[in-house]
C-alpha positions in Angstrom: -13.7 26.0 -10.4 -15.2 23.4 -8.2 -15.4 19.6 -9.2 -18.4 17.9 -9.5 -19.4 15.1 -7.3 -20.5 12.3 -8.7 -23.0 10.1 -7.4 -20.5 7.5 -6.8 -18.2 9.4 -5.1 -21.0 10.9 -2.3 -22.2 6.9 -2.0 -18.5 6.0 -1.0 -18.3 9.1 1.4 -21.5 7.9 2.7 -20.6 4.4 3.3 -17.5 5.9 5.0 -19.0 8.1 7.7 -21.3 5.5 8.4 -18.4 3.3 9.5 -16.3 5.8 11.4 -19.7 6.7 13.1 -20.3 3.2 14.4 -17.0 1.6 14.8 -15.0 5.1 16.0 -17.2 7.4 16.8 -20.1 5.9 18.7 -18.1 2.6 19.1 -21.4 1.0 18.8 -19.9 -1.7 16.4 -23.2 -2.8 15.1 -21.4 -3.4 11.6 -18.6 -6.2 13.0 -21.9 -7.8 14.6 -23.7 -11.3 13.2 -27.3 -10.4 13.5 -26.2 -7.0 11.2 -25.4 -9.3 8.9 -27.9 -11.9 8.8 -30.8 -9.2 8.9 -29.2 -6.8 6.1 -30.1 -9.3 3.2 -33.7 -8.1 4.3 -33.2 -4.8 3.8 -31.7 -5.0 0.6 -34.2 -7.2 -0.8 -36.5 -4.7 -0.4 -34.6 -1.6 -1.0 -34.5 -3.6 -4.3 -37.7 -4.0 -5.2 -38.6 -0.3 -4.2 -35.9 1.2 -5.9 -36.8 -1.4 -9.4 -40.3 0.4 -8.9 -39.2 4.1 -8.6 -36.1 4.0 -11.4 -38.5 1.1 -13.6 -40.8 3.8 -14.1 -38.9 6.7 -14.5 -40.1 8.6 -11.2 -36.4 9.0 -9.9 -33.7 9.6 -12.7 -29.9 9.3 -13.0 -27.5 11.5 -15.0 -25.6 8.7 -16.3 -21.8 10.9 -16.0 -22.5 10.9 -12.5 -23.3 7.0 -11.7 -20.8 3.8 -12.8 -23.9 2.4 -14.7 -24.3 -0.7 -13.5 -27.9 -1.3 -12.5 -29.7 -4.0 -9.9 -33.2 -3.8 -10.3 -33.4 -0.9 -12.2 -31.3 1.0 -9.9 -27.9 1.9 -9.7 -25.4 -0.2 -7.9 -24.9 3.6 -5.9 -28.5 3.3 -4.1 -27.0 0.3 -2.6 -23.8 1.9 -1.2 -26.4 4.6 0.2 -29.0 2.4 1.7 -25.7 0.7 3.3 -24.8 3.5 4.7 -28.3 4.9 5.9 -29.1 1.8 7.8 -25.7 1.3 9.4 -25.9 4.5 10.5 -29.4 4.6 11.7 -28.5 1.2 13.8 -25.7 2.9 15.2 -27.3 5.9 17.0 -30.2 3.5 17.8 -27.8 1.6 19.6 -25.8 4.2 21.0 -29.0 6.4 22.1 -31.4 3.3 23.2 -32.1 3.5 26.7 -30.2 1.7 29.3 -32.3 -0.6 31.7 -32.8 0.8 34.9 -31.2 -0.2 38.1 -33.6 -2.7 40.1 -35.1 -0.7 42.8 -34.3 -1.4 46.3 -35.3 -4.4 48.0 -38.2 -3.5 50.5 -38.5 -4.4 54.1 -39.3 -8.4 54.2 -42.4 -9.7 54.6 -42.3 -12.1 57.4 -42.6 -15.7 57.1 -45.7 -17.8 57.7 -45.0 -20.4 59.5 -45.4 -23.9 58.3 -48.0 -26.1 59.0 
């Protein structure tokens, strides 16, 4: 018999991976990073008010046995962990897969210098 995961437990696993990705993995360290946190409360604002919307109105559903059933916005406390770990690791391989700047091309043959008046 195989145990059920619960919502909960796939939103820690999720949260989890998303750190060994960025801080071991990729090394990318986007999560130990200021601007990651000063932007986040962006994104959870309105992960908030899109997830209120969709749970509010009954187009997503939750088994409550699988979810700790505390809700923000309508939504469980779980989407949060999720989002988390979606973003984190979306910033990670952005980071990690961005392109590096070029080296400068070769200085040309100089142009020679007018001379003063």
């Amino acid at each position: 018999m195989v145990a059920a995961v619960t919502y909960t437990v796939a939103a820690v696993v999720g949260v989890l991976a998303a750190l060994v990705l960025d801080v071991a993995v990729l090394r990318t360290r986007v999560v130990l990073g200021r601007v990651f946190w000063c932007s986040y409360p962006i994104v959870v604002v309105f992960q908030l008010l899109s997830n209120g919307i969709l749970t509010g109105r009954g187009v997503v559903l939750y088994n409550p046995s699988a979810i700790l059933g505390v809700r923000l916005a309508y939504a469980p406390v779980e989407d949060l962990l999720f989002g988390f770990a979606l973003v984190l690791a979306t910033l990670a391989l952005w980071v990690f897969f961005r392109p590096r700047a070029a080296s400068p091309p070769p200085p040309g043959p100089s142009e020679p210098r007018e001379p003063r008046p």
